[in-house]
VOPATI-638012 format. One record per residue (C-alpha): residue number from 0; residue in three letters; x, y, z. Coordinates in nm, 2 decimals. Each point is the difference from the previous one (the first is absolute). Layout:
BEGIN
    i   aa       x       y       z
  NUM  Ala       X       Y       Z
...
//
This chain:
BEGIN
    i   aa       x       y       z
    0  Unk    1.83    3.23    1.57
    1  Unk    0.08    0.41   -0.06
    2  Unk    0.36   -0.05    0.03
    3  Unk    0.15    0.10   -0.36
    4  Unk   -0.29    0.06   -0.15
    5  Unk   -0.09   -0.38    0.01
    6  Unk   -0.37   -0.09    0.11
    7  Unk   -0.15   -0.37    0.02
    8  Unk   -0.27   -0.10   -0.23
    9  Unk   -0.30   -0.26    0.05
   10  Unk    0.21   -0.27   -0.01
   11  Unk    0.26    0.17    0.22
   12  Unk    0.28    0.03   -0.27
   13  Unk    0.18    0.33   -0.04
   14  Unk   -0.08    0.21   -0.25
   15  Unk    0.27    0.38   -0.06
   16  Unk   -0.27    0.27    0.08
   17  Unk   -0.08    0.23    0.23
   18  Unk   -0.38    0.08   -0.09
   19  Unk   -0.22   -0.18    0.22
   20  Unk   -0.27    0.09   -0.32
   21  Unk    0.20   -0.17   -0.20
   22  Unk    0.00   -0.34    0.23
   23  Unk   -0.32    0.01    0.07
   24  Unk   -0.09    0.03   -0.43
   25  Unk    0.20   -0.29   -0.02
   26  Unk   -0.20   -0.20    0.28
   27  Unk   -0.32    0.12   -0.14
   28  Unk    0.10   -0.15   -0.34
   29  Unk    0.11   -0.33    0.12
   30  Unk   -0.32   -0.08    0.18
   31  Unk   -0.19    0.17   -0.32
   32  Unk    0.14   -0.28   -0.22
   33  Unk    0.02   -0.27    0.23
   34  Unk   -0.37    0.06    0.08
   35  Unk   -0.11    0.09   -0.40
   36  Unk   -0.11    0.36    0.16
   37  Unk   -0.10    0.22   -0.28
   38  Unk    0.26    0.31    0.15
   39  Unk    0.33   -0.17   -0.15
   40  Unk    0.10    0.37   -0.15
   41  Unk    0.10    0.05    0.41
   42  Unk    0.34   -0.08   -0.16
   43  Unk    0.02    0.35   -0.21
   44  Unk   -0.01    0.19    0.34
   45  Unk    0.34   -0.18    0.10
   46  Unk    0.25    0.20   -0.23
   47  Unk   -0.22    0.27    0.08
   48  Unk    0.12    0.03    0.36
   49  Unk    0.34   -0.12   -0.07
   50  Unk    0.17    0.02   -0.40
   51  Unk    0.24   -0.20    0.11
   52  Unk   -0.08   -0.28    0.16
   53  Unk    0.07   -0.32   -0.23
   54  Unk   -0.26   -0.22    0.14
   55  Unk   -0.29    0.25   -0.04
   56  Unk    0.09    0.10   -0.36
   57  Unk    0.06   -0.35   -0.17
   58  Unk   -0.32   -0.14    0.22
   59  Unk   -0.19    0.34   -0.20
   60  Unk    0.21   -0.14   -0.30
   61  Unk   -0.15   -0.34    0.03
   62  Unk   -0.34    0.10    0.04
   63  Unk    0.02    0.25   -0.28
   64  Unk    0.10   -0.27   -0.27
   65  Unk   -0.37   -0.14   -0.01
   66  Unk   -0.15    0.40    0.07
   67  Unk    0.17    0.22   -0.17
   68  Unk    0.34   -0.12   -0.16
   69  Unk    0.11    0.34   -0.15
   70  Unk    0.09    0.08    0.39
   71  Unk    0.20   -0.31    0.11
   72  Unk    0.33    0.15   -0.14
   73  Unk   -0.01    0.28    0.26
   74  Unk   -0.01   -0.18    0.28
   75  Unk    0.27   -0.28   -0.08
   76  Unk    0.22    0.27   -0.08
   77  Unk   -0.04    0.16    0.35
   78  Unk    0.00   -0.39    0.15
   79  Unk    0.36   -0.07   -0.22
   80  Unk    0.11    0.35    0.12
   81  Unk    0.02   -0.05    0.35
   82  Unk    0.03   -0.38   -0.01
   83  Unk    0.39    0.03    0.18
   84  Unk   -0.15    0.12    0.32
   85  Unk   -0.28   -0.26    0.03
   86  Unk   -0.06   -0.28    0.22
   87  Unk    0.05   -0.34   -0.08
   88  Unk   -0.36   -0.07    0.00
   89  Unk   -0.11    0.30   -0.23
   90  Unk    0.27   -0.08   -0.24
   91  Unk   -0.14   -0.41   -0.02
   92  Unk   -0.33    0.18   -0.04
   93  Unk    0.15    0.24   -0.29
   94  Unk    0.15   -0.28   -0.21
   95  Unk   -0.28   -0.25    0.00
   96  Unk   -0.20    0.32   -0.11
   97  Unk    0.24    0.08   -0.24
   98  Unk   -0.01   -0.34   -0.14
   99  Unk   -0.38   -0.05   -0.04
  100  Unk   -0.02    0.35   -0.20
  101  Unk    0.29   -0.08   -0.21
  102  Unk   -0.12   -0.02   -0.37
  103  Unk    0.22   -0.30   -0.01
  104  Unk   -0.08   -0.17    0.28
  105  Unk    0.00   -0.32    0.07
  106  Unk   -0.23   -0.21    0.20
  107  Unk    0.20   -0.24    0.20
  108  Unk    0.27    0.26    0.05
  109  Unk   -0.28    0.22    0.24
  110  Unk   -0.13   -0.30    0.14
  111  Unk    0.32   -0.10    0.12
  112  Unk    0.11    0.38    0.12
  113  Unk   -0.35   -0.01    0.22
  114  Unk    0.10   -0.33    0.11
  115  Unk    0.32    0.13    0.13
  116  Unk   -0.12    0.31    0.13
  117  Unk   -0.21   -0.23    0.17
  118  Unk    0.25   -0.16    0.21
  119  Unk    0.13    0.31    0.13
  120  Unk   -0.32    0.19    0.06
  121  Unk   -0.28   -0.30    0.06
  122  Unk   -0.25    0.26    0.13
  123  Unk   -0.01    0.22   -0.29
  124  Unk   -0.38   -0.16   -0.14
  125  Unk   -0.03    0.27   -0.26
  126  Unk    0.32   -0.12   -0.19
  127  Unk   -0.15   -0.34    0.07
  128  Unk   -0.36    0.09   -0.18
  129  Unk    0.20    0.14   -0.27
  130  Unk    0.23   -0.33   -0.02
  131  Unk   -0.32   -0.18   -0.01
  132  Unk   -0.14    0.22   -0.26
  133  Unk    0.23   -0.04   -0.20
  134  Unk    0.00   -0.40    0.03
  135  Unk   -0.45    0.05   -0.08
  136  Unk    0.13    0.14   -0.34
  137  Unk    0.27   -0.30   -0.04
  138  Unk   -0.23   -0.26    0.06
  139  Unk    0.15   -0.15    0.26
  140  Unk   -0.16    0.00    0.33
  141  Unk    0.29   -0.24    0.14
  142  Unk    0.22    0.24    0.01
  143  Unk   -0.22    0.24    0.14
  144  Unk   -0.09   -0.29    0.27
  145  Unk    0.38   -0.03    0.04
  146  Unk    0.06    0.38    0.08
  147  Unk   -0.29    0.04    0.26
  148  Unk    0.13   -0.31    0.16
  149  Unk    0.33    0.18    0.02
  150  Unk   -0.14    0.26    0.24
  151  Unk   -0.24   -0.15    0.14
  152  Unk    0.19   -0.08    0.35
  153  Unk    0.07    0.39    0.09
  154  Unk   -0.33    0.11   -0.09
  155  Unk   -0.25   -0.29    0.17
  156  Unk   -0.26    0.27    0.16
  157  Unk    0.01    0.26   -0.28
  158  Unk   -0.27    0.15   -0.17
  159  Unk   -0.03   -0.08   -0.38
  160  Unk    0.25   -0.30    0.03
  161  Unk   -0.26   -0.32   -0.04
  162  Unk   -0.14    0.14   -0.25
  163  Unk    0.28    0.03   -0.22
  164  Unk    0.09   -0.35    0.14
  165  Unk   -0.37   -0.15   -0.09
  166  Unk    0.00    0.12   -0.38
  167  Unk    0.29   -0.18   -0.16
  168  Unk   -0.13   -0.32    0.19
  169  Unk   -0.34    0.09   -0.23
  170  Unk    0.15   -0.03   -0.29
  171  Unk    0.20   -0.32    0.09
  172  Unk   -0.31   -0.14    0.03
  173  Unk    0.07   -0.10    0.44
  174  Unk   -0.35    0.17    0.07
  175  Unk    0.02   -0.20    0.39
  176  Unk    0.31    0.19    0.04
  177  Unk   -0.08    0.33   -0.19
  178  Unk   -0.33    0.00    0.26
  179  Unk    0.18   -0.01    0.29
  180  Unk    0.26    0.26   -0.10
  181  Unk   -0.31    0.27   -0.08
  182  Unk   -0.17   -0.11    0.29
  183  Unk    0.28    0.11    0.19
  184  Unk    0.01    0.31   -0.15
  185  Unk   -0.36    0.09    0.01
  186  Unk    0.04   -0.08    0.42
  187  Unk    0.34    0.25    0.01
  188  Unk   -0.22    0.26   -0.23
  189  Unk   -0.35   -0.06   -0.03
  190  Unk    0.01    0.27   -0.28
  191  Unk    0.27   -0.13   -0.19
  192  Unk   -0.15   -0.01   -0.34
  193  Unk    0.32   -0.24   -0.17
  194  Unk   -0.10   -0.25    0.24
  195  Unk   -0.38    0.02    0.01
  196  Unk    0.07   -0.02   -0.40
  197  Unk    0.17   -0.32    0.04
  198  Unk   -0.23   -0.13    0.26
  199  Unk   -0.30    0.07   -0.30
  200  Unk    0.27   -0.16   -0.25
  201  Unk   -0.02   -0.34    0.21
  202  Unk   -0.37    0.03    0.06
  203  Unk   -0.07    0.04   -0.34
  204  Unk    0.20   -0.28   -0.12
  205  Unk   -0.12   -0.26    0.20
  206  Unk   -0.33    0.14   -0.14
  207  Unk   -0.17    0.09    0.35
  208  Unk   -0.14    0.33   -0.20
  209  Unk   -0.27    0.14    0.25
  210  Unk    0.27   -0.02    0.28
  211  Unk    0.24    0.19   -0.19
  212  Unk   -0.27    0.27   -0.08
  213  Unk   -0.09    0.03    0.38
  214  Unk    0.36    0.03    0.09
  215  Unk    0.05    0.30   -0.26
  216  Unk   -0.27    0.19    0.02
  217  Unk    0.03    0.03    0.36
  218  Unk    0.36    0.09   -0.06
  219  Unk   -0.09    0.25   -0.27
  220  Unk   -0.05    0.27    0.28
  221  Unk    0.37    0.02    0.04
  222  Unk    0.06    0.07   -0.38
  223  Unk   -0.04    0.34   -0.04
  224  Unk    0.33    0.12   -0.01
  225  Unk    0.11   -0.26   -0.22
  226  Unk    0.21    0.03   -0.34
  227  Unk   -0.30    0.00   -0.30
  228  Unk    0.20   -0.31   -0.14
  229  Unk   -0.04   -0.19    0.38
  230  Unk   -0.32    0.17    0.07
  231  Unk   -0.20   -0.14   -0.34
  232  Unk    0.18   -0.33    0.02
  233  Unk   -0.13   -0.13    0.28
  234  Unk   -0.29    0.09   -0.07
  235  Unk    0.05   -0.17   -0.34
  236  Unk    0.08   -0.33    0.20
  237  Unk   -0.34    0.07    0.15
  238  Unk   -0.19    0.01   -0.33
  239  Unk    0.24   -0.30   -0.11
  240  Unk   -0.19   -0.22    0.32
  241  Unk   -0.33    0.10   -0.10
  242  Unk    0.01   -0.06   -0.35
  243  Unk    0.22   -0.32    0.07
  244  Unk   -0.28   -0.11    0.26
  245  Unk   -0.25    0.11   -0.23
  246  Unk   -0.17    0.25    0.15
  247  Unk   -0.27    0.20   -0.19
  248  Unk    0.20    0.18   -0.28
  249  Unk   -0.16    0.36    0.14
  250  Unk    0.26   -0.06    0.34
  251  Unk    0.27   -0.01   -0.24
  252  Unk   -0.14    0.32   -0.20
  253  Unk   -0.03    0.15    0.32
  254  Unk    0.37   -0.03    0.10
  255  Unk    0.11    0.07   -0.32
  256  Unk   -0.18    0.37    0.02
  257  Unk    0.04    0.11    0.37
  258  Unk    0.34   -0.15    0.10
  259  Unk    0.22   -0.01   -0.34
  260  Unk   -0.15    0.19   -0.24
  261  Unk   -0.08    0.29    0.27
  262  Unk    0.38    0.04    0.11
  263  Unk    0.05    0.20   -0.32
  264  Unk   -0.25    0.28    0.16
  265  Unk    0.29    0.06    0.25
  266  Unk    0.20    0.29   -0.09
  267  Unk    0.36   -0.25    0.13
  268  Unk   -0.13   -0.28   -0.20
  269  Unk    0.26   -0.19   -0.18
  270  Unk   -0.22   -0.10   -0.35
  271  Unk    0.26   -0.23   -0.14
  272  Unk   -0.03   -0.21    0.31
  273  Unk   -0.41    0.02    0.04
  274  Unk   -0.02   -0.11   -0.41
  275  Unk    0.22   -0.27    0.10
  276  Unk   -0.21   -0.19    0.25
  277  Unk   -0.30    0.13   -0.25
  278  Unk    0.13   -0.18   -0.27
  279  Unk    0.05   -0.28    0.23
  280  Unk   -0.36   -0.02    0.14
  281  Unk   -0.15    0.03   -0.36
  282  Unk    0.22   -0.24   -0.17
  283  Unk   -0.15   -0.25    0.21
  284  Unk   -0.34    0.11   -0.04
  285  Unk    0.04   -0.06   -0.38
  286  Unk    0.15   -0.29    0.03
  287  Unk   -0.34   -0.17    0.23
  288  Unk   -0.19    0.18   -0.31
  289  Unk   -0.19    0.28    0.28
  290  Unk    0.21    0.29   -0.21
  291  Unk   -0.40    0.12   -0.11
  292  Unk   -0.07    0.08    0.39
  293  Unk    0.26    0.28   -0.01
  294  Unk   -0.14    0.13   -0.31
  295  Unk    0.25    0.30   -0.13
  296  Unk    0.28   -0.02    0.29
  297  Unk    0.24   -0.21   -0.23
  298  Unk   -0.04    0.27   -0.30
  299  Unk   -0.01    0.25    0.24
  300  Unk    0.37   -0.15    0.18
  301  Unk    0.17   -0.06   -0.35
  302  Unk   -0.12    0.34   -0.13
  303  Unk    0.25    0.14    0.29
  304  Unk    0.25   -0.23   -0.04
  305  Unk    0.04    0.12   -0.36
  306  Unk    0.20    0.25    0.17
  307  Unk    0.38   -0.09   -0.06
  308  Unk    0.09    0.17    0.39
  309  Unk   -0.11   -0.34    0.12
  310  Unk    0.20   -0.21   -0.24
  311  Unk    0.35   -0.16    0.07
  312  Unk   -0.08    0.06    0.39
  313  Unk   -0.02   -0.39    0.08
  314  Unk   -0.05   -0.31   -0.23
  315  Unk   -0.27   -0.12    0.20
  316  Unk   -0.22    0.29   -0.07
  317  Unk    0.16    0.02   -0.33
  318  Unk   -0.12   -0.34   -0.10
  319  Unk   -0.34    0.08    0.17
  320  Unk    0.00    0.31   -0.26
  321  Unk   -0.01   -0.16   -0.30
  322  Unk   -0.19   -0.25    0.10
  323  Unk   -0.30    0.26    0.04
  324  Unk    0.14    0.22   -0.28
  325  Unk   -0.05   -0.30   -0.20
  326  Unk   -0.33   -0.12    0.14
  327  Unk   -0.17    0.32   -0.03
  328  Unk    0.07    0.10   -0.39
  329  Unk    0.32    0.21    0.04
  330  Unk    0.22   -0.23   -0.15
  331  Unk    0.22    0.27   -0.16
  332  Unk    0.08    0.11    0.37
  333  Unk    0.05   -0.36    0.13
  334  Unk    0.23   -0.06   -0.27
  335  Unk    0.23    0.32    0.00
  336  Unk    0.03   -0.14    0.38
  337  Unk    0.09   -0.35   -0.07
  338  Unk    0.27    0.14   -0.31
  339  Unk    0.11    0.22    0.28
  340  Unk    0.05   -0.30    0.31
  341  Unk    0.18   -0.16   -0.32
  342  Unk    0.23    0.27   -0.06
  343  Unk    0.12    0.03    0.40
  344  Unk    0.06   -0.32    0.04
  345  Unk    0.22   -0.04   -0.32
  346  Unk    0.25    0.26    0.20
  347  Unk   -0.02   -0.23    0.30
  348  Unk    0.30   -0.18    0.08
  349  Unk    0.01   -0.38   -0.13
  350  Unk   -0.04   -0.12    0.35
  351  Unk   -0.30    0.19    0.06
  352  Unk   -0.17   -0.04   -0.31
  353  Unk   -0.04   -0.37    0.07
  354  Unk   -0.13    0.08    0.36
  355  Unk   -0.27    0.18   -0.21
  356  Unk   -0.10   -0.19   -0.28
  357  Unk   -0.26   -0.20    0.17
  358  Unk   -0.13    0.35    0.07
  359  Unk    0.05    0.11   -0.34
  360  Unk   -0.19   -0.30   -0.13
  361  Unk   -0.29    0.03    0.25
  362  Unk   -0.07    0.36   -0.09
  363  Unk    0.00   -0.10   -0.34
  364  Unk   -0.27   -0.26    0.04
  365  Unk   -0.21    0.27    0.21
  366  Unk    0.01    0.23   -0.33
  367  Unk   -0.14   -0.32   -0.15
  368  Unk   -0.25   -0.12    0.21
  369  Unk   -0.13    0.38    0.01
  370  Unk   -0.04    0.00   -0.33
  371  Unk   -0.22   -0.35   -0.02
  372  Unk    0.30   -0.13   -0.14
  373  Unk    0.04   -0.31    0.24
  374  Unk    0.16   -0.27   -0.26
  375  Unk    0.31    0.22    0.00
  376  Unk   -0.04    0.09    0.33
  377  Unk    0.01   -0.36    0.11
  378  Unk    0.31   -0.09   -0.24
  379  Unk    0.17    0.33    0.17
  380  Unk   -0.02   -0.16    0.35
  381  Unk    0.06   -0.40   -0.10
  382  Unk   -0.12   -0.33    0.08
  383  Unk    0.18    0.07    0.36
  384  Unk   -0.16    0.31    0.13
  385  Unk    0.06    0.11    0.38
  386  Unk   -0.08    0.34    0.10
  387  Unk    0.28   -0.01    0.29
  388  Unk    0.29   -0.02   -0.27
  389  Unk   -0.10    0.36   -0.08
  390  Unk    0.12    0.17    0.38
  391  Unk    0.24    0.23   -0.16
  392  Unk   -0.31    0.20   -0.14
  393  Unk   -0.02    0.09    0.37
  394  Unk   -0.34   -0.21    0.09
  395  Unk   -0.04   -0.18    0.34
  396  Unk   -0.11   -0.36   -0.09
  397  Unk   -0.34    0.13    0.12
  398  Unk   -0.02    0.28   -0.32
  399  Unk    0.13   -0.25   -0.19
  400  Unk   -0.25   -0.25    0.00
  401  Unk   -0.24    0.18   -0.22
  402  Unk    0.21   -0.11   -0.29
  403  Unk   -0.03   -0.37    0.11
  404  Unk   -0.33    0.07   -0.05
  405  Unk   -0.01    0.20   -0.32
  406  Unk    0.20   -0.32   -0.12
  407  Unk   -0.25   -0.26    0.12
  408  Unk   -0.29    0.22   -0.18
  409  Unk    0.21    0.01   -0.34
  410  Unk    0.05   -0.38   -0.02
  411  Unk   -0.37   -0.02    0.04
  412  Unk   -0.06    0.24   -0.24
  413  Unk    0.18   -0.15   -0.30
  414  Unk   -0.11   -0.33    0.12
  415  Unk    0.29   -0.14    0.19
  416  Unk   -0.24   -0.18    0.22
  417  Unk    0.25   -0.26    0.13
  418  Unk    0.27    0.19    0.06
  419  Unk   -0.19    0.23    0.19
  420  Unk   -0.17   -0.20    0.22
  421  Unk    0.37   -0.21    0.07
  422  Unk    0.12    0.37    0.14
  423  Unk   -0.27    0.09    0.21
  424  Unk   -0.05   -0.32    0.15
  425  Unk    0.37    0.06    0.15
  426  Unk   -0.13    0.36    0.07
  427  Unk   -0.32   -0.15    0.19
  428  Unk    0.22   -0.22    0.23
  429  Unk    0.17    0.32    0.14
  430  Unk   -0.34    0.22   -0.01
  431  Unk   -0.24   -0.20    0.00
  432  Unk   -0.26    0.26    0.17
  433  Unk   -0.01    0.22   -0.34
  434  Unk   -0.27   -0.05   -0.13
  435  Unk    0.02    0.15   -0.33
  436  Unk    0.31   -0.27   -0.05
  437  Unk   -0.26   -0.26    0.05
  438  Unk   -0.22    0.19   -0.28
  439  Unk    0.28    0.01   -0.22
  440  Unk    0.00   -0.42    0.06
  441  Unk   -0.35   -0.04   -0.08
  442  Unk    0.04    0.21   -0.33
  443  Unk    0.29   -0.24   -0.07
  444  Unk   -0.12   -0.32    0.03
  445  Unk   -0.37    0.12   -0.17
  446  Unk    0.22    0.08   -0.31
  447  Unk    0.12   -0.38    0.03
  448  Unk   -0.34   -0.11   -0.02
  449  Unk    0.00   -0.11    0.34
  450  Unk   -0.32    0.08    0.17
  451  Unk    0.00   -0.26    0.31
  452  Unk    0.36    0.19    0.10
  453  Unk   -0.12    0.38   -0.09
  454  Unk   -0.28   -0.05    0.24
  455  Unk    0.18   -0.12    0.25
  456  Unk    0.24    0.29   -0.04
  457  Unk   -0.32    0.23   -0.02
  458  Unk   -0.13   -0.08    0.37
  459  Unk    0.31    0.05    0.17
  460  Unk    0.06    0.31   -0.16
  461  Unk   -0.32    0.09    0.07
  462  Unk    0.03   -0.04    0.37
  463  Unk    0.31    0.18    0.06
  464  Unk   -0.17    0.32   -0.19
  465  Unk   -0.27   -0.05    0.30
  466  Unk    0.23   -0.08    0.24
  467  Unk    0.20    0.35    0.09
  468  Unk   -0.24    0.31   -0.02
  469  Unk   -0.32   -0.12    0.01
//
């Protein structure tokens, strides 16, 4: 569509320009985000073609918020300036946009704008992943259910669309349904990394570890041009399924060096989102008490993360931070962090504030527990401890869990014997193929004084650490 300087887009909605180089940036950089390539800066080369057209320059705005902030005002000035002669659909686009960079913005206001938008434009899957995005950081993966739901009926043999359908069913905990959904997106796309990264989600839940391997590391050929955060990540699920199936500690190593640490060689690598899934990896290692294997790599990770550029990015990696700030001896950094989480969140509003304080609290018990200190650690957390209140940290239940099992390792460090083994027995019933869940029993019931049990405990342990890679 030429006429009036009006061409379609890849959804087929009209967007004012006349550059076909500025359509086709556009395109490029709604199949780089939906995909998690590593070439999302596509958007720059919109305004570049055409200054004015308002859905190139507040897409570039959007994208700029996370990259380089000092830029965004440009470009939603030149969106607001020729926001009269836009079309219906670029001027949605412009105020959900202009809604999720607002300093004051609230939450449910942009969820409910995307919803709407939505309604009118079901095809648009990029303002859909942002939607859902946006829910990930809420914590409510209903609501993200709810919005792919929405769409869902125009958009029943597109690319990218079970995927997005298959992760909020994850985190519901409907793994059956959440299967199906990715397996249907891995048929429509076999190189569809969202849904093979659910696919490995449901594998590695339902603890079928050296099946989930296979599966990814015969899709690994098709991650090259992934984003460093995508790209490391799954191949931090991967390490997760070998050290969860307990595979020699040197496979874990080995992922850990060639496929996260590695990314950072690559002159595009993202760092803050390789130390992320770093942190991730090694938090669990320390936790299973293999942190020796790795030798330096934790003081070597904290020693960059002393560098304030990566603070105040996300929570998540904040909390991951001070946890190996803390752990490693550089206390004085971890706590000028956690002062500084403390201050932001005391200009939050009220209503966000208590969406956070679970957050809050957890990151103060990970400055603890680094520390040694796990009596205050423990009291930080309470009696009632579950990982999955914390979303709004923006964790998948999955990156979550490690603090589960952080807790369950405090309680038996300061002796809480029956406490801890009441919590992982209901842990057991829904994993019961983890076999260091099973060691964390036998320590348990040993500290009771209850051999006959332990032993018990001990053998079935032992043959699930035999069963998966041997």
């Amino acid at each position: 569509m030429d006429g009036d300087g009006l061409k379609l887009d890849r959804w087929g909605y009209p967007v004012k320009t006349s550059s076909d180089d500025c359509i086709s940036a556009i395109n490029s950089y709604y199949h780089q985000v939906l995909s998690y390539g590593r070439k999302r800066s596509v958007i720059l080369e919109a305004p570049v073609h055409d200054q004015h057209c308002v859905l190139g320059n507040i897409l570039a705005a959007h994208f700029l918020c996370s990259s380089d902030p000092s830029r965004v005002p440009f470009h939603l000035d030149a969106a607001k300036a020729r926001l009269e002669q836009a079309t219906s659909y670029e001027k949605a686009v412009f105020n959900v946009v202009n809604c999720l960079i607002s300093k004051d913005r609230d939450d449910d206001v942009a969820v409910e704008l995307h919803s709407k938008l939505l309604e009118e434009f079901p095809k648009d899957l990029l303002s859909l992943k942002r939607a859902q995005v946006l829910c990930f950081y809420m914590g409510q993966p209903d609501l993200s259910l709810k919005l792919v739901q929405q769409v869902l009926p125009e958009n029943l043999q597109e690319d990218y669309i079970y995927g997005m359908v298959a992760f909020p069913l994850l985190e519901l905990g409907r793994m059956t349904d959440a299967e199906k959904a990715a397996e249907k997106g891995f048929e429509i796309n076999k190189e569809d990394c969202w849904s093979q990264h659910a696919l490995c989600h449901v594998l590695q839940y339902e603890c079928r570890f050296k099946e989930a391997v296979k599966f990814m590391e015969e899709c690994s050929r098709s991650w090259g041009l992934l984003s460093s955060f995508m790209y490391t990540h799954n191949w931090w699920h991967v390490a997760l399924c070998y050290l969860e199936g307990n595979s020699p500690i040197r496979k874990v190593l080995e992922v850990y060096d060639h496929c996260i640490w590695k990314e950072l060689e690559r002159s595009d690598a993202m760092s803050a989102e390789v130390y992320l899934n770093a942190l991730g990896l090694l938090l669990r290692v320390y936790v299973r008490g293999e942190i020796d294997v790795f030798e330096d790599r934790l003081k070597i990770l904290a020693c960059c993360l002393t560098d304030q550029t990566f603070w105040y990015l996300e929570w998540h990696l904040d909390l991951l931070i001070i946890w190996a700030l803390a752990c490693t001896g550089e206390c004085a950094k971890a706590e000028d962090l956690h002062m500084g989480l403390k201050s932001r969140m005391s200009t939050m509003s009220k209503k966000k504030q208590q969406t956070m304080q679970r957050g809050m609290l957890l990151t103060e018990a990970l400055y603890e527990y680094g520390k040694g200190n796990y009596k205050q650690a423990l009291e930080l957390l309470g009696p009632d401890f579950d990982a999955n209140g914390c979303k709004t940290i923006g964790a998948s239940d999955e990156q979550l869990d490690v603090f589960n099992e952080v807790w369950f390792s405090m309680l038996l460090k300061t002796g809480q014997a029956l406490k801890a083994i009441e919590v992982i027995e209901k842990r057991v019933k829904k994993r019961e193929g983890v076999p260091f869940l099973w060691r964390l029993l036998e320590m348990g019931y040993s500290m009771l004084g209850r051999p006959e049990e332990a032993a018990i405990i001990g053998e079935k342990a032992m043959a699930l650490e035999t069963a998966y890679f041997t």
